[in-house]
C-alpha positions, 0 to 999 in steps of 0.5 A, a space after each residue: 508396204 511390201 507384201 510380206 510386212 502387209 502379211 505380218 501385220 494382218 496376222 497382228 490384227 486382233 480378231 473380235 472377241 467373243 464378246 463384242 461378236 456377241 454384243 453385234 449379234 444381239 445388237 442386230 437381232 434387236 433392230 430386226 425384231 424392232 423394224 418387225 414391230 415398226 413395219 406392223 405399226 407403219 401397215 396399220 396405220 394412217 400416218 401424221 395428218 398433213 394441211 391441218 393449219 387453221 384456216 377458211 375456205 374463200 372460194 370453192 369452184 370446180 377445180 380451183 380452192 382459195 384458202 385464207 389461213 388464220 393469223 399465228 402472229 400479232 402484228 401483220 405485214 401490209 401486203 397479204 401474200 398469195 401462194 399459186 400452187 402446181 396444177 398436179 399437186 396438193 398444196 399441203 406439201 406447203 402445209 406439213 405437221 406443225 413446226 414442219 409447215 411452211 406456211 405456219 413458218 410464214 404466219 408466225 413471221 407475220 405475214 397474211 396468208 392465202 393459197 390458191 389450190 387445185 383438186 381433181 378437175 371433173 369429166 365436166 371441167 376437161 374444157 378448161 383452158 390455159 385463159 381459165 387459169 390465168 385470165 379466171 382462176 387467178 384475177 379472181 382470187 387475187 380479187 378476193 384477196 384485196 377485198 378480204 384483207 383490204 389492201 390493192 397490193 398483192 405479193 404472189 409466190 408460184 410453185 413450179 408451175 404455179 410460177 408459170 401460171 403466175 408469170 402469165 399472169 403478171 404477164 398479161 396484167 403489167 399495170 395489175 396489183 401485184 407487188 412482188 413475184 416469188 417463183 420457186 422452181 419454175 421453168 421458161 426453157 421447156 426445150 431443157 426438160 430433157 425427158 419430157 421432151 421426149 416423153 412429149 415428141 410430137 413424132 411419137 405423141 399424139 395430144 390431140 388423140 390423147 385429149 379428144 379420147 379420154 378428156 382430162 389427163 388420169 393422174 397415173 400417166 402423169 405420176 408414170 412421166 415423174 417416176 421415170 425421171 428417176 425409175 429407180 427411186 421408189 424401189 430404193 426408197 422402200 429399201 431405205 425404209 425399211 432399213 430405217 422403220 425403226 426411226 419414227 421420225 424418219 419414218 414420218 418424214 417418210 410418209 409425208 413426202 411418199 403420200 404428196 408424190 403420189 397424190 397426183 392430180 389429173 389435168 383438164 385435157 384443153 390446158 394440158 393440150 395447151 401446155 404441150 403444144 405451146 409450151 414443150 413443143 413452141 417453146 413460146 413462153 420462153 420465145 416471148 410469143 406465148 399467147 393467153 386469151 388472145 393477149 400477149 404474155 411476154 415475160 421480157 416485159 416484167 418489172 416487179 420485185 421478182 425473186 426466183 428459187 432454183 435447185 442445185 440438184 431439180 431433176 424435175 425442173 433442171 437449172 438450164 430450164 430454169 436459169 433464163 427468167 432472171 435474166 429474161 425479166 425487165 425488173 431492176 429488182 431482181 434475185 436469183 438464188 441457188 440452193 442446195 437440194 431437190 425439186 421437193 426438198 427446195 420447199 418442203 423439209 429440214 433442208 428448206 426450214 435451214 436454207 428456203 425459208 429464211 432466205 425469203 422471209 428477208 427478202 419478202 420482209 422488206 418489201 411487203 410493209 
């Protein structure tokens, strides 16, 4: 179109009338005035109560809850499943309102429930070591687990670095009761998590000054190294908010996610030491020559039922960190899946409820009889 055409035709667009700048006019004001009322509600008020799935509380020691949630379903698979949390979050991110809870999804599928979940190690606790989770924490819940339901076989599922705790275990336990593996966004090449290799260089990070100072990690350094991952992030995620408080349920959804990012766990300062030096710096769990209490904990020699959930877009656990343990498994029954969404999203929301959940339930299902 040449420019005297486009002249022409600009002149033959009709201008809005009166009516319809009025009607916007109005339209706006009304969503300003609403969005005034939703921020007074959203300031005063608490939000939706999260982790409220029944259940009862097996073991409670220091740092480390074992939670056996109640039966939603009439007919229960053999094999009870234990869920290993991440050491620096809660585990109600699994537990969300009702029809938005992955373990209650779980559940009505018919499966027999329990998590092993974390809080806050205390100043007493910073001696905890790497054996204490995996050698202690979790031989001892699985113990418990076949004592409460009555059957030797367990299946565990692993959340990012309840994997790596899980994979360790399994590890250094071949001939132990685990049936099936399910690690959801879990690292093995710690030399691709990029930025927390160069938060952790040890030319510039002193982590034995760190630990031997201040004892167990403060939640805020560890919230500070997320949020840099993406610096941006929680300023336009209040921009979105308060563009979309009038929605109630975006608002929702909002609270439940903003409240698990933040609600960060310090971490024991002897296994936050191990982690960095044996695994951001040696790389030994990728290596195959990471060590637990003195016993070998090679991956490489792993044959269970595994299947391994990754992110498309996991800019805490990037694919090329993660994309090594199938591969790297012994296990002639192996799966990887690559879904779309976040490190967050993979588990939690209506992109896990449409993709992640009903993607293992067919997996699990028929290998849990």
């Amino acid at each position: 179109m040449n420019a005297s055409a486009a002249n022409a035709a600009a002149s033959a667009a009709p201008f809005p009338d009166a009516d319809d700048i009025s009607k916007r006019i109005q339209s706006e004001i009304e969503r300003t005035i609403q969005r005034s009322i939703k921020g007074v509600e959203y300031i005063s008020s608490s939000g939706p109560t999260l982790g409220s799935t029944p259940k009862d509380v097996l073991i409670s020691k220091g740092t480390m809850n074992l939670y056996h949630y109640r039966p939603l379903s009439d007919e229960i698979y053999r094999v009870p499943i234990l869920i290993v949390m991440a050491t620096t979050n809660r585990g109600y991110i699994l537990d969300m309102v009702p029809g938005q809870s992955f373990i209650e999804f779980l559940l009505k599928k018919g499966y027999d429930v329990y998590m092993l979940d974390w809080t806050a190690p205390r100043p007493d606790e910073k001696s905890l070591r790497m054996e204490d989770y995996v050698l202690d924490f979790i031989p001892q819940s699985i113990k418990k687990v076949q004592e409460d339901s009555g059957e030797t076989d367990v299946s565990v599922i692993g959340y990012c670095f309840g994997g790596v705790l899980s994979l360790l275990y399994q590890s250094t336990h071949l001939d132990g009761p685990m049936k099936n593996l399910v690690c959801f966004t879990t690292p093995v090449d710690f030399r691709e998590m990029k930025l927390f290799q160069n938060f952790s260089d040890k030319r510039y990070f002193n982590v034995d000054q760190l630990v031997d100072t201040i004892g167990n990690v403060p939640p805020e350094m560890i919230l500070s190294s997320f949020e840099m991952l993406r610096p941006a992030s929680r300023a336009v995620s209040q921009v979105t908010l308060w563009e979309n408080i009038w929605n109630d349920e975006f608002v929702k959804s909002y609270r439940m996610f903003d409240r698990w990012a933040v609600d960060t766990l310090p971490l024991a300062g002897e296994y936050f030491r191990t982690t960095v030096k044996d695994l951001m710096w040696d790389n030994k769990l990728f290596d195959g020559t990471m060590k637990v209490g003195g016993k070998t904990a090679d991956i490489s020699k792993i044959n269970v039922p595994i299947l391994h959930a990754v992110a498309e877009h996991d800019h805490i656990v990037p694919y090329d960190a993660a994309k090594h343990l199938i591969p790297k498994v012994a296990s002639t029954d192996k799966t990887e899946v690559i879904l779309k969404g976040g490190h967050v999203s993979l588990v939690a929301g209506a992109n896990a409820i449409k993709r992640l959940w009903p993607k293992l339930d067919s997996w699990l299902s028929e290998r849990s009889t």
